[in-house]
mmCIF file of the N, C-alpha and C atoms, coordinates in Angstrom:
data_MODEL
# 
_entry.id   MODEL 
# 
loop_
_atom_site.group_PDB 
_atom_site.id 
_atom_site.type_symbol 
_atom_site.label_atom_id 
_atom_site.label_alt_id 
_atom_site.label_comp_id 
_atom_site.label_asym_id 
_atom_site.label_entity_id 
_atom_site.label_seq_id 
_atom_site.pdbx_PDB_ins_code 
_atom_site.Cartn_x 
_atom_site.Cartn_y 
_atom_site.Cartn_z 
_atom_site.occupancy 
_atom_site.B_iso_or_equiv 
_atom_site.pdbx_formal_charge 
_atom_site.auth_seq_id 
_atom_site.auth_comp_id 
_atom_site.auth_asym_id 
_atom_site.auth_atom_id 
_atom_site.pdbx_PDB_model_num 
ATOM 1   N N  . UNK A 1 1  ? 207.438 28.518 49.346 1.00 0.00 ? 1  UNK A N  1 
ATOM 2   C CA . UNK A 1 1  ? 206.474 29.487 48.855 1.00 0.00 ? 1  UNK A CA 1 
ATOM 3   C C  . UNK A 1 1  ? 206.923 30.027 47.502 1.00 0.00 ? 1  UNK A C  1 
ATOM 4   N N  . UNK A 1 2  ? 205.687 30.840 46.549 1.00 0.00 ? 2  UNK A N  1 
ATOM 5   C CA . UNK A 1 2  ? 205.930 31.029 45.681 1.00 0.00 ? 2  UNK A CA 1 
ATOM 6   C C  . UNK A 1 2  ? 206.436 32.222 45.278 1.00 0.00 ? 2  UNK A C  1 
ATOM 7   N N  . UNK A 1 3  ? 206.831 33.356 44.342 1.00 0.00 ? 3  UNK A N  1 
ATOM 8   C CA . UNK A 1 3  ? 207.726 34.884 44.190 1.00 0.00 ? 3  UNK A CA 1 
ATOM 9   C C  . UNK A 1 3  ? 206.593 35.389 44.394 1.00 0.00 ? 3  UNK A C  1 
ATOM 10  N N  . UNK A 1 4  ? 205.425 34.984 44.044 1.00 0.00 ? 4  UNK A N  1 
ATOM 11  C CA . UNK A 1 4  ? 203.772 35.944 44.470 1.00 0.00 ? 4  UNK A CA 1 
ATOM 12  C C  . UNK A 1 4  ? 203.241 36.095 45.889 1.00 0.00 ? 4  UNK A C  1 
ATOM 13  N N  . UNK A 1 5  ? 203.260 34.917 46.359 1.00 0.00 ? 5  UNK A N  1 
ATOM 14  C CA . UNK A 1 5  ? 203.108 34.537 47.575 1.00 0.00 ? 5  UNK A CA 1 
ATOM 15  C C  . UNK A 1 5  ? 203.746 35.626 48.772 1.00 0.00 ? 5  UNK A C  1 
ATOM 16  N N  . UNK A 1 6  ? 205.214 35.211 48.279 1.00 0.00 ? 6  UNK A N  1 
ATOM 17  C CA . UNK A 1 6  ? 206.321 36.482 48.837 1.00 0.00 ? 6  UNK A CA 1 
ATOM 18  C C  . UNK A 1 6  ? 206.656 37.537 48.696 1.00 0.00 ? 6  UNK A C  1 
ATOM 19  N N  . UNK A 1 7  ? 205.900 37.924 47.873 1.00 0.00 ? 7  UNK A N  1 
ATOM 20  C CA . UNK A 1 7  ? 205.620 39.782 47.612 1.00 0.00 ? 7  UNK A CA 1 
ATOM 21  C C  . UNK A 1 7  ? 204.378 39.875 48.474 1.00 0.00 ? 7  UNK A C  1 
ATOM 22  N N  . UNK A 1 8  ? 203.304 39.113 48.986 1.00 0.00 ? 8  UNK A N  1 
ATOM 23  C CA . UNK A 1 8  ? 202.388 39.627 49.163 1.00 0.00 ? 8  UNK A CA 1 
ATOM 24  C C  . UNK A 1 8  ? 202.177 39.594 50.579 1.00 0.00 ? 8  UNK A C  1 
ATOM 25  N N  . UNK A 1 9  ? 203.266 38.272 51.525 1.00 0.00 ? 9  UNK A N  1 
ATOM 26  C CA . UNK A 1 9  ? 203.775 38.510 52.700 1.00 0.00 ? 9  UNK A CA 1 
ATOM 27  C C  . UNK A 1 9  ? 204.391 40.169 52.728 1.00 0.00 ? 9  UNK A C  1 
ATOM 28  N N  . UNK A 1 10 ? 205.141 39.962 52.056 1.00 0.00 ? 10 UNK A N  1 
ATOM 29  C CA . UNK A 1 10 ? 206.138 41.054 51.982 1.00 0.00 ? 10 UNK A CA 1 
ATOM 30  C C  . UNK A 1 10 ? 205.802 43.239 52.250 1.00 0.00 ? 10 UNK A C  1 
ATOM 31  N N  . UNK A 1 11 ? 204.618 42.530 51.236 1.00 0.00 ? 11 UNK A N  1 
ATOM 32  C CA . UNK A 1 11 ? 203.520 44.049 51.109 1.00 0.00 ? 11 UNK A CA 1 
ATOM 33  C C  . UNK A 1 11 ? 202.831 43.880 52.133 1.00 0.00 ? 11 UNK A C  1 
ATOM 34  N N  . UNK A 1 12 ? 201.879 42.433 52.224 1.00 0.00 ? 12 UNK A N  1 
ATOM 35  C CA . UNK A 1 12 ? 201.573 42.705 54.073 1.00 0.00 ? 12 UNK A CA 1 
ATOM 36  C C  . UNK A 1 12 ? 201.939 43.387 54.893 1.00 0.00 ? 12 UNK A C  1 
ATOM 37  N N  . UNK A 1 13 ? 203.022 42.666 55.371 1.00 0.00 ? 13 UNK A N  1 
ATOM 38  C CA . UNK A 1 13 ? 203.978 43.716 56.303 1.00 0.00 ? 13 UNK A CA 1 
ATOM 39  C C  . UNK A 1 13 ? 204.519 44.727 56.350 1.00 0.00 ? 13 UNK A C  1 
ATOM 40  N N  . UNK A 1 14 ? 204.812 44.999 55.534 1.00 0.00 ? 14 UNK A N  1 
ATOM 41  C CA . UNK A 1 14 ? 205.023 46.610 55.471 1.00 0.00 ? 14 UNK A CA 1 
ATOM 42  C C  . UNK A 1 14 ? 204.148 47.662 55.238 1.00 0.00 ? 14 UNK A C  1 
ATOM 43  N N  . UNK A 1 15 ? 202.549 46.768 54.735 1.00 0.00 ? 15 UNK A N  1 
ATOM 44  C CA . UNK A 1 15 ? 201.013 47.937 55.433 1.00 0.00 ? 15 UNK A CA 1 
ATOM 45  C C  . UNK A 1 15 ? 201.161 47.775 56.262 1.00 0.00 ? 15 UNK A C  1 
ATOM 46  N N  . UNK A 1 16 ? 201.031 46.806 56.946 1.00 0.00 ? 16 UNK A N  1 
ATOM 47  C CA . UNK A 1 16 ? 200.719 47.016 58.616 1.00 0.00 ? 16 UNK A CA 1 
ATOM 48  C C  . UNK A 1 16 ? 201.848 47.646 59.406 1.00 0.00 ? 16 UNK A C  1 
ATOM 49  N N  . UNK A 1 17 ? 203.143 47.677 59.005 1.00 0.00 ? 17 UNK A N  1 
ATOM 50  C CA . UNK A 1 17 ? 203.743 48.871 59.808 1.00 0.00 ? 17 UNK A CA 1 
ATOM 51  C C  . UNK A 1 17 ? 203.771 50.290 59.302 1.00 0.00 ? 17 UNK A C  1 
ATOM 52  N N  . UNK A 1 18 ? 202.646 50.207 58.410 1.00 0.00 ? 18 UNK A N  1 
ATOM 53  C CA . UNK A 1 18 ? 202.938 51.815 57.901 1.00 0.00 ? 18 UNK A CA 1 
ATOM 54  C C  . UNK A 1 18 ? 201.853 52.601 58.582 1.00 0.00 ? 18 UNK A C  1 
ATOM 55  N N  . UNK A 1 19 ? 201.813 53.686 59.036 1.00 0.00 ? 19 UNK A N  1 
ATOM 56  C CA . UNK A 1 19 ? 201.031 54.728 59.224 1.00 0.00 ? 19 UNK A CA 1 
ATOM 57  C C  . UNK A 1 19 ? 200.662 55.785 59.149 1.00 0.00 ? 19 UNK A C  1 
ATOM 58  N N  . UNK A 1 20 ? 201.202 55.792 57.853 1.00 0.00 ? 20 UNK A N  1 
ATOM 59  C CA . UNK A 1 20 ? 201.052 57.168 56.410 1.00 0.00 ? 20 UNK A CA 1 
ATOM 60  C C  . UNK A 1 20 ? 199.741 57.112 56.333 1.00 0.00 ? 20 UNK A C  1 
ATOM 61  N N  . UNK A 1 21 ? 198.872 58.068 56.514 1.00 0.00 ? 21 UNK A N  1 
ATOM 62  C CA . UNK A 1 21 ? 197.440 58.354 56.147 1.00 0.00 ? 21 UNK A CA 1 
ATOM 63  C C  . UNK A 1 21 ? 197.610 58.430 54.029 1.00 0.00 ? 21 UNK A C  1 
ATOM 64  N N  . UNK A 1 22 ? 198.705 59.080 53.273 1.00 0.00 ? 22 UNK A N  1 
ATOM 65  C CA . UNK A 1 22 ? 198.318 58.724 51.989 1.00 0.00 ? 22 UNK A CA 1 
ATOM 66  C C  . UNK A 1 22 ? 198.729 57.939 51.868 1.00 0.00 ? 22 UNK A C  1 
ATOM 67  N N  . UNK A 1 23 ? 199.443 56.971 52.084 1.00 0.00 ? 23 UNK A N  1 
ATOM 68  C CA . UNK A 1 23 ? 199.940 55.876 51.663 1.00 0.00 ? 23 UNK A CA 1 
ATOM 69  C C  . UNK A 1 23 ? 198.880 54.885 51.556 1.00 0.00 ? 23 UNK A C  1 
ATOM 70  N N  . UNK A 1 24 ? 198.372 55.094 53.688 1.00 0.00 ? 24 UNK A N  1 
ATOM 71  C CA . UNK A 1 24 ? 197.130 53.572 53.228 1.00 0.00 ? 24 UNK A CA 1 
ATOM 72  C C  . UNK A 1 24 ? 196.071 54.206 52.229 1.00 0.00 ? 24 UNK A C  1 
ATOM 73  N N  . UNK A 1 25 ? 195.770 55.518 52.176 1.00 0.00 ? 25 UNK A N  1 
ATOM 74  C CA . UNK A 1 25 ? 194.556 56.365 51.321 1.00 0.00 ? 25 UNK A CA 1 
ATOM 75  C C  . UNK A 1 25 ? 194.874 55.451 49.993 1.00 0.00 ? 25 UNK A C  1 
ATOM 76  N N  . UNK A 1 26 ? 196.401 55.669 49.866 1.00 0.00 ? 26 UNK A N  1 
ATOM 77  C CA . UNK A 1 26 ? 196.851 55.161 47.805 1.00 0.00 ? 26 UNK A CA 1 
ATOM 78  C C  . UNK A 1 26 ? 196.496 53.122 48.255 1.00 0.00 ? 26 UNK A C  1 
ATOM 79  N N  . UNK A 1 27 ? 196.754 52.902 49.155 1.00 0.00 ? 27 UNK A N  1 
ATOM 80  C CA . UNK A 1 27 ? 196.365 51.027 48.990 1.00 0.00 ? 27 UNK A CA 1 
ATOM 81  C C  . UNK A 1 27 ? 194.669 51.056 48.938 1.00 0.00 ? 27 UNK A C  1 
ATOM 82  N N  . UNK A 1 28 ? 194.211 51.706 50.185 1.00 0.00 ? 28 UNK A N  1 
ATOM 83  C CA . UNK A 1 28 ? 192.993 51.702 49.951 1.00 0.00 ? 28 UNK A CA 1 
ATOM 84  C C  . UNK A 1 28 ? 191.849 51.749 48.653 1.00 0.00 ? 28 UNK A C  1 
ATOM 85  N N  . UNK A 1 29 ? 192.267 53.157 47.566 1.00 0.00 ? 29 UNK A N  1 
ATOM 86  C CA . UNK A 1 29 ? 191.884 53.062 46.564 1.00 0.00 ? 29 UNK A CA 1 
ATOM 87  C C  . UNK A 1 29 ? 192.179 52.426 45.355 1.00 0.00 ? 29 UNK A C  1 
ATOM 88  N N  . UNK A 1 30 ? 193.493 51.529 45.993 1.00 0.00 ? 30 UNK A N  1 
ATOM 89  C CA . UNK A 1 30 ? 193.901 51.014 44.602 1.00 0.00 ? 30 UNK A CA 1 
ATOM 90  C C  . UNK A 1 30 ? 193.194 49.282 44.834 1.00 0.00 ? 30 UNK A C  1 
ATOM 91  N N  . UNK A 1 31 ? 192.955 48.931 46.296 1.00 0.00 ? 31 UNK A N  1 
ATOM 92  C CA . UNK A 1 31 ? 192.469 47.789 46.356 1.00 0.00 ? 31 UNK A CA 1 
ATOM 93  C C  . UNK A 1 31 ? 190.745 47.636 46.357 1.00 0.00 ? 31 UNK A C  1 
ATOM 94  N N  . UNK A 1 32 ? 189.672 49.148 45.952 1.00 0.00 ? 32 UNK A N  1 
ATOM 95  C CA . UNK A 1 32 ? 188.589 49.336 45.791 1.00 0.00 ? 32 UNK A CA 1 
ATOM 96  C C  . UNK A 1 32 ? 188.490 49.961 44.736 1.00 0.00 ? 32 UNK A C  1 
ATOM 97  N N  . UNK A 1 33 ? 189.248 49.637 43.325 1.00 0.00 ? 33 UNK A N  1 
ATOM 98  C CA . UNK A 1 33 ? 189.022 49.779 42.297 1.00 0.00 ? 33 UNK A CA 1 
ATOM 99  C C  . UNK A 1 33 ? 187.787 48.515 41.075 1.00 0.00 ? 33 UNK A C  1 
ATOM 100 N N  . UNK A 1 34 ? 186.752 48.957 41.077 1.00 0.00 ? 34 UNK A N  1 
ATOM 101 C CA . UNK A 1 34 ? 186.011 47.981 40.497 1.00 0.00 ? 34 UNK A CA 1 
ATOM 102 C C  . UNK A 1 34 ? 186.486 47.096 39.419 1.00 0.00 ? 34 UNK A C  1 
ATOM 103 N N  . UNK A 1 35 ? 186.265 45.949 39.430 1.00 0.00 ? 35 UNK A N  1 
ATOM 104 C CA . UNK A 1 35 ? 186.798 45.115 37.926 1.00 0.00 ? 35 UNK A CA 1 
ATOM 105 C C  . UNK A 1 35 ? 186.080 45.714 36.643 1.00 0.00 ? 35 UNK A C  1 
ATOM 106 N N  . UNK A 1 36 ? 186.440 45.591 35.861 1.00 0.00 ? 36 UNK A N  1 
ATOM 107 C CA . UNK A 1 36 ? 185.936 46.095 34.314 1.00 0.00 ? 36 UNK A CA 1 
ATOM 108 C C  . UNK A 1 36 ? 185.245 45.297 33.808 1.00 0.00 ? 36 UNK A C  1 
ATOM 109 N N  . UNK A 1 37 ? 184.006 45.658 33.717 1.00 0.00 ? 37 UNK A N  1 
ATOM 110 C CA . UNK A 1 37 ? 183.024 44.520 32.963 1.00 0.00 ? 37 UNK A CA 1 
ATOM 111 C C  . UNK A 1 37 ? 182.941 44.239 31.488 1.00 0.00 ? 37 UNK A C  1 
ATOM 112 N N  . UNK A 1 38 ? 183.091 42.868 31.629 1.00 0.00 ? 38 UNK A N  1 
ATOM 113 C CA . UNK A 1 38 ? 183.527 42.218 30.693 1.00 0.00 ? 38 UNK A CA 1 
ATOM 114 C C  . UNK A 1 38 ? 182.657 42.238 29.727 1.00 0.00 ? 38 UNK A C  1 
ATOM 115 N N  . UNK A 1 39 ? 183.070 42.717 28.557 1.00 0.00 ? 39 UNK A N  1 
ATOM 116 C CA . UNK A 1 39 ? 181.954 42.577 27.602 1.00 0.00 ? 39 UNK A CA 1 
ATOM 117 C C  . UNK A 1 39 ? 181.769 41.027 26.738 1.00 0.00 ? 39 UNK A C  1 
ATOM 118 N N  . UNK A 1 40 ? 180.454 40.854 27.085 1.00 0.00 ? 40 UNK A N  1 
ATOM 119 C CA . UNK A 1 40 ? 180.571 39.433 26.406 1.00 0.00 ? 40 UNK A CA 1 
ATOM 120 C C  . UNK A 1 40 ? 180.573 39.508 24.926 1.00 0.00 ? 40 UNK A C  1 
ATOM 121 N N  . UNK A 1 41 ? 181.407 38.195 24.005 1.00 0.00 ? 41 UNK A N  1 
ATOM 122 C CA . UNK A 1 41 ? 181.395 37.890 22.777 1.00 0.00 ? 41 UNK A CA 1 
ATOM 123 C C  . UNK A 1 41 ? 180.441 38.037 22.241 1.00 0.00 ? 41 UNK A C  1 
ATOM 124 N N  . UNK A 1 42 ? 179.568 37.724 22.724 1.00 0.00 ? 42 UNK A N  1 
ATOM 125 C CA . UNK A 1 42 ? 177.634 38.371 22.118 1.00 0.00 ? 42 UNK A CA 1 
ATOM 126 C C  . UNK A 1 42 ? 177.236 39.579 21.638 1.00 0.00 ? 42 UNK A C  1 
ATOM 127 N N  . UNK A 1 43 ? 178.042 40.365 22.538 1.00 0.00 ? 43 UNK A N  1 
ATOM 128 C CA . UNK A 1 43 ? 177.457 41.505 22.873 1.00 0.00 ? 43 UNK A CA 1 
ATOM 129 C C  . UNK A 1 43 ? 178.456 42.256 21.689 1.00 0.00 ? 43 UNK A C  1 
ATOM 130 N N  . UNK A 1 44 ? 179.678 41.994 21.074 1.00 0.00 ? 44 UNK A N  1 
ATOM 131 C CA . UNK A 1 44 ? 180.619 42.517 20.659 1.00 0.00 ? 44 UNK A CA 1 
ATOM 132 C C  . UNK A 1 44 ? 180.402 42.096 19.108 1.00 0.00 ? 44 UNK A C  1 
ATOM 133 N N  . UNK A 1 45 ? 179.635 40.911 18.723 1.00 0.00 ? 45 UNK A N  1 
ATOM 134 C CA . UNK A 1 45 ? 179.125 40.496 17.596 1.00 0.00 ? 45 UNK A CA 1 
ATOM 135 C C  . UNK A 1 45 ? 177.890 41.297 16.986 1.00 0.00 ? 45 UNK A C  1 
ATOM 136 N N  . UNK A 1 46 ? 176.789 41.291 17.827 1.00 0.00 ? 46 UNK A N  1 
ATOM 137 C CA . UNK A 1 46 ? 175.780 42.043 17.731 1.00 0.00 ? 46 UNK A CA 1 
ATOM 138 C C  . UNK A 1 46 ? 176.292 43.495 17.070 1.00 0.00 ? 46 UNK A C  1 
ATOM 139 N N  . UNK A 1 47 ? 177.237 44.365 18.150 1.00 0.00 ? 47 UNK A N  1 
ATOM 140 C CA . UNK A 1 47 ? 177.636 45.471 17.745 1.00 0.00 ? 47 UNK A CA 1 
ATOM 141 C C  . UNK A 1 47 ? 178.378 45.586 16.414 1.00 0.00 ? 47 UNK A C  1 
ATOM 142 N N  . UNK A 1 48 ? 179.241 44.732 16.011 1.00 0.00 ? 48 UNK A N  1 
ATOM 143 C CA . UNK A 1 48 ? 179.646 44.772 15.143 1.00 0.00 ? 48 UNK A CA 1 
ATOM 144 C C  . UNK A 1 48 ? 179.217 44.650 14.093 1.00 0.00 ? 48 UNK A C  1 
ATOM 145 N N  . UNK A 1 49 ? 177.563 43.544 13.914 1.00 0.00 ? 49 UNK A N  1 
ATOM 146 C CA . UNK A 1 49 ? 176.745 43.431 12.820 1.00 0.00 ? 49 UNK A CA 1 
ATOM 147 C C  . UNK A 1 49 ? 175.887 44.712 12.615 1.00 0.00 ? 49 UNK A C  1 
ATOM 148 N N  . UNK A 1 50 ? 175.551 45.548 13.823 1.00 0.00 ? 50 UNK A N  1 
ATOM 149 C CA . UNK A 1 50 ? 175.221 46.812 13.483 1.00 0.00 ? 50 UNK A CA 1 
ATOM 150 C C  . UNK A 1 50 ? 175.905 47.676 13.018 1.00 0.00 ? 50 UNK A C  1 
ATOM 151 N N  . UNK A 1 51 ? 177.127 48.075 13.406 1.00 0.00 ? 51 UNK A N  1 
ATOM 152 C CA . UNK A 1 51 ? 178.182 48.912 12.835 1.00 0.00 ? 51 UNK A CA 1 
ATOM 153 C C  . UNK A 1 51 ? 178.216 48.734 11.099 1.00 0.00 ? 51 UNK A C  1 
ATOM 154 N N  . UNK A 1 52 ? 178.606 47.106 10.769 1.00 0.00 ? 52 UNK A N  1 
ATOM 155 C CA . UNK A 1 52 ? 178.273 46.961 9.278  1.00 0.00 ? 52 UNK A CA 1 
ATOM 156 C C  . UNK A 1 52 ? 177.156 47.654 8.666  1.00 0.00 ? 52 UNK A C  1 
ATOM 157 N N  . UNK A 1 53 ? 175.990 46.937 9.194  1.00 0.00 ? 53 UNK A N  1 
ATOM 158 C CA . UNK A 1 53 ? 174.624 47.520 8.578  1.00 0.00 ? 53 UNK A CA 1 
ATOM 159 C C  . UNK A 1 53 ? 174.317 49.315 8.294  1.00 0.00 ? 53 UNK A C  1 
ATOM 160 N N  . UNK A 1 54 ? 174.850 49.572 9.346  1.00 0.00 ? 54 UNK A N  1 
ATOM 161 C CA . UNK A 1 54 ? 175.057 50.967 9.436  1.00 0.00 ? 54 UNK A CA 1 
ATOM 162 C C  . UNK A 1 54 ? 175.828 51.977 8.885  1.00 0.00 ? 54 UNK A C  1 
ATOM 163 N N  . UNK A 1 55 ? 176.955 51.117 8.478  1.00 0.00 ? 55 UNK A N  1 
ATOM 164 C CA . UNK A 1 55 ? 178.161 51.591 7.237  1.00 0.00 ? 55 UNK A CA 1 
ATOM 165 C C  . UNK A 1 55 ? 177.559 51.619 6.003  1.00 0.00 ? 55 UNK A C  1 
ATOM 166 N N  . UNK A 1 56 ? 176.763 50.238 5.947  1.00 0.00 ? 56 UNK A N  1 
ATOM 167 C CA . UNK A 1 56 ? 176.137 50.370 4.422  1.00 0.00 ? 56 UNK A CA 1 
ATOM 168 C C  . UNK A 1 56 ? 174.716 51.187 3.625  1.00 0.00 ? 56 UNK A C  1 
ATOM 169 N N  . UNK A 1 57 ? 174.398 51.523 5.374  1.00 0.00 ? 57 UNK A N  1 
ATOM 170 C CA . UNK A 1 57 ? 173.300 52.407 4.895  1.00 0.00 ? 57 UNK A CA 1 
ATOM 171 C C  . UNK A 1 57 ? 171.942 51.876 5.197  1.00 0.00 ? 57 UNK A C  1 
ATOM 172 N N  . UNK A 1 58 ? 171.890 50.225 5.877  1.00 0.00 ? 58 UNK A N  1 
ATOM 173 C CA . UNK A 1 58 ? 170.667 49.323 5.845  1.00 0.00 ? 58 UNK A CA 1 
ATOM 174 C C  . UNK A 1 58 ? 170.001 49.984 7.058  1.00 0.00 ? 58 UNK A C  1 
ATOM 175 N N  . UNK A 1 59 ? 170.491 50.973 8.347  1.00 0.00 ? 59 UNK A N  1 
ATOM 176 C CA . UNK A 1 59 ? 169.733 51.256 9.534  1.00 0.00 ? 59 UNK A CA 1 
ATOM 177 C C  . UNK A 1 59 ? 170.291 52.491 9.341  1.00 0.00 ? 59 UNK A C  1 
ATOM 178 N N  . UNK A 1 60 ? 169.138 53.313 10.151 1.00 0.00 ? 60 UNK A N  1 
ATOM 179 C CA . UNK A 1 60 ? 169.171 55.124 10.755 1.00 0.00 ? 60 UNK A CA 1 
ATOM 180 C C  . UNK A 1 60 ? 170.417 54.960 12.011 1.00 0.00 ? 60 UNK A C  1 
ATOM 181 N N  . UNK A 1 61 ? 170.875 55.980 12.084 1.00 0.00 ? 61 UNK A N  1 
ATOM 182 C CA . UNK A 1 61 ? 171.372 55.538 13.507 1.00 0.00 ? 61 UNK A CA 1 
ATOM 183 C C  . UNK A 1 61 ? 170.517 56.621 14.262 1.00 0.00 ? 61 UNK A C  1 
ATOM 184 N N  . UNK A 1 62 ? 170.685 56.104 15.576 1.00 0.00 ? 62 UNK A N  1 
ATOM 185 C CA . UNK A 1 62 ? 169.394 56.485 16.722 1.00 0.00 ? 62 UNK A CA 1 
ATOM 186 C C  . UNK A 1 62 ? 170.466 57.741 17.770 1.00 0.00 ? 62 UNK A C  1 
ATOM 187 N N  . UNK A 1 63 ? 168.887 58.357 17.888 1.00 0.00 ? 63 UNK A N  1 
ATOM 188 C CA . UNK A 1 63 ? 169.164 59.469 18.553 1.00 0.00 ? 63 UNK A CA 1 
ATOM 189 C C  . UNK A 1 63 ? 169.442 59.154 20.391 1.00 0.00 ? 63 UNK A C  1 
ATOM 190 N N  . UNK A 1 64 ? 170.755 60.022 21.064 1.00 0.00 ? 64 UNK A N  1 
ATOM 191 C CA . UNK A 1 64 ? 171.026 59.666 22.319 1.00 0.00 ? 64 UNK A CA 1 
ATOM 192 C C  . UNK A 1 64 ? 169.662 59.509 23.143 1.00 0.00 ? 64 UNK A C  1 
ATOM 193 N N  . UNK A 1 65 ? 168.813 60.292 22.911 1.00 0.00 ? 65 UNK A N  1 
ATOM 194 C CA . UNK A 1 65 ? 167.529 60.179 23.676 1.00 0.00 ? 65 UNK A CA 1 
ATOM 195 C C  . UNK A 1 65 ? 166.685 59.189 23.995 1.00 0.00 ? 65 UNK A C  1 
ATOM 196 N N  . UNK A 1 66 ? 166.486 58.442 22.703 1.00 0.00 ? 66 UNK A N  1 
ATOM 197 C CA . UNK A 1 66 ? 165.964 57.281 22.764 1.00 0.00 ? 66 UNK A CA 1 
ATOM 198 C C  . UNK A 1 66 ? 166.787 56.018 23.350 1.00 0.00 ? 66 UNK A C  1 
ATOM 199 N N  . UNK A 1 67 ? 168.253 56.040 22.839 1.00 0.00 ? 67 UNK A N  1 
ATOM 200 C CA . UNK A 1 67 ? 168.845 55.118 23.216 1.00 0.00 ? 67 UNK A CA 1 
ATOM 201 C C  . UNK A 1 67 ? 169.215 54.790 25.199 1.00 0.00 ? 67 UNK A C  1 
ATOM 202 N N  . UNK A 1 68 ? 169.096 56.279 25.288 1.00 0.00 ? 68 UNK A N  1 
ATOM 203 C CA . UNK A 1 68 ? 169.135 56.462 26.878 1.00 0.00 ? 68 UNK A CA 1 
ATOM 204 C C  . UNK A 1 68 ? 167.761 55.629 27.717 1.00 0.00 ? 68 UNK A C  1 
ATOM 205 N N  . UNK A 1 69 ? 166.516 56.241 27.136 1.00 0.00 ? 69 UNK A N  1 
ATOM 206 C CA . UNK A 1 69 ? 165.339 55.788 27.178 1.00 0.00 ? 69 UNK A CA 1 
ATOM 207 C C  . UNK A 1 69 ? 165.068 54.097 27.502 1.00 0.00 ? 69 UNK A C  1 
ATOM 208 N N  . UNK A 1 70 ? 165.904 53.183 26.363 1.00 0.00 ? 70 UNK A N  1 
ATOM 209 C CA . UNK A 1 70 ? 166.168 51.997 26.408 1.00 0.00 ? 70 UNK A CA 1 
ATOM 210 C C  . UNK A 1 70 ? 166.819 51.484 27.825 1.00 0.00 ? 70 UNK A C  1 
ATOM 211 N N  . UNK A 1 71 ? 167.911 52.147 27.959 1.00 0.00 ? 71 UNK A N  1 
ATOM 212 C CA . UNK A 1 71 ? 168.891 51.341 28.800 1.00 0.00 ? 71 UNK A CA 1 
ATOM 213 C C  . UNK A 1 71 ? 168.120 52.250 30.092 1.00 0.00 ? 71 UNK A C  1 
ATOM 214 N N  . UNK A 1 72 ? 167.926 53.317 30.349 1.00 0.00 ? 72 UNK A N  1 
ATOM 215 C CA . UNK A 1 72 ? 167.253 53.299 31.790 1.00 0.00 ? 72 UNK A CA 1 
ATOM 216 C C  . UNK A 1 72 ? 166.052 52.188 31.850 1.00 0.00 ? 72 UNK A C  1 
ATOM 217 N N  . UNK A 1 73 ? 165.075 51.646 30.736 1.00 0.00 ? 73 UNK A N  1 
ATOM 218 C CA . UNK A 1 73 ? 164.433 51.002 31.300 1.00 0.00 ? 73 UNK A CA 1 
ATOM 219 C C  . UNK A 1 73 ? 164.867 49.786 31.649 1.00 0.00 ? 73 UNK A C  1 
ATOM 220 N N  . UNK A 1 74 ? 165.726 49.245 31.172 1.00 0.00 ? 74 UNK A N  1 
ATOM 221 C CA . UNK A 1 74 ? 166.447 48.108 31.141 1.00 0.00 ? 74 UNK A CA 1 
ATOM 222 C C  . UNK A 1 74 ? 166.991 47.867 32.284 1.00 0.00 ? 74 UNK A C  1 
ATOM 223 N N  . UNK A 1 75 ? 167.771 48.747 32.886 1.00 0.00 ? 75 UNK A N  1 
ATOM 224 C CA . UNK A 1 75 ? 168.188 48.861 34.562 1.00 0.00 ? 75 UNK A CA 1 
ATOM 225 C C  . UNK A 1 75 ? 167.422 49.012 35.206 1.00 0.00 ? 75 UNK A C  1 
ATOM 226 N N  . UNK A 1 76 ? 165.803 49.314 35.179 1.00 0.00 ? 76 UNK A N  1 
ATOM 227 C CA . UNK A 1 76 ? 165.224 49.510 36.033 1.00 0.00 ? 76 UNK A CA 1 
ATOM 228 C C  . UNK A 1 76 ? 164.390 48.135 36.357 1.00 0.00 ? 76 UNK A C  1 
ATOM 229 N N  . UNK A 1 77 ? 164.508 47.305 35.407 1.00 0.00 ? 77 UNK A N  1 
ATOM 230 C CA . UNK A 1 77 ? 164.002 46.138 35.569 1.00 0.00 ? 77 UNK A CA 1 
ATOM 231 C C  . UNK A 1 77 ? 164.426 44.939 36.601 1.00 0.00 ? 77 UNK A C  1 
# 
């Protein structure tokens, strides 16, 4: 087996003999921590061609209201 493998026997077993209410509380929340969504290369280009445009003066920048406006409808779809 591998040094990963055998840490994770290792941590196995020693949750399952533990019966610390914070202890499993601290595994519990640390193993229902959401992944971080990945921002795609697209999405990081786009922003960045606005940021330019916006440095130079070519766009307004937009008010939170509207921009909120956008993305709730967008999730609601």
């Amino acid at each position: 087996m591998g040094k990963q493998q055998d840490k994770r026997i290792e941590l196995a077993k020693r949750l399952l003999d533990t019966t610390d209410e914070v202890t499993l509380g601290i595994v519990s929340a640390a193993l229902d921590v959401p992944k971080p969504y990945a921002i795609p290369e697209s999405e990081i280009k786009a922003f960045e061609d606005y940021l330019a445009r916006y440095e130079r003066g070519e766009v307004e920048p937009k008010e939170w209201s509207a921009i909120k406006r956008k993305l709730t409808r967008r999730v609601a779809k």
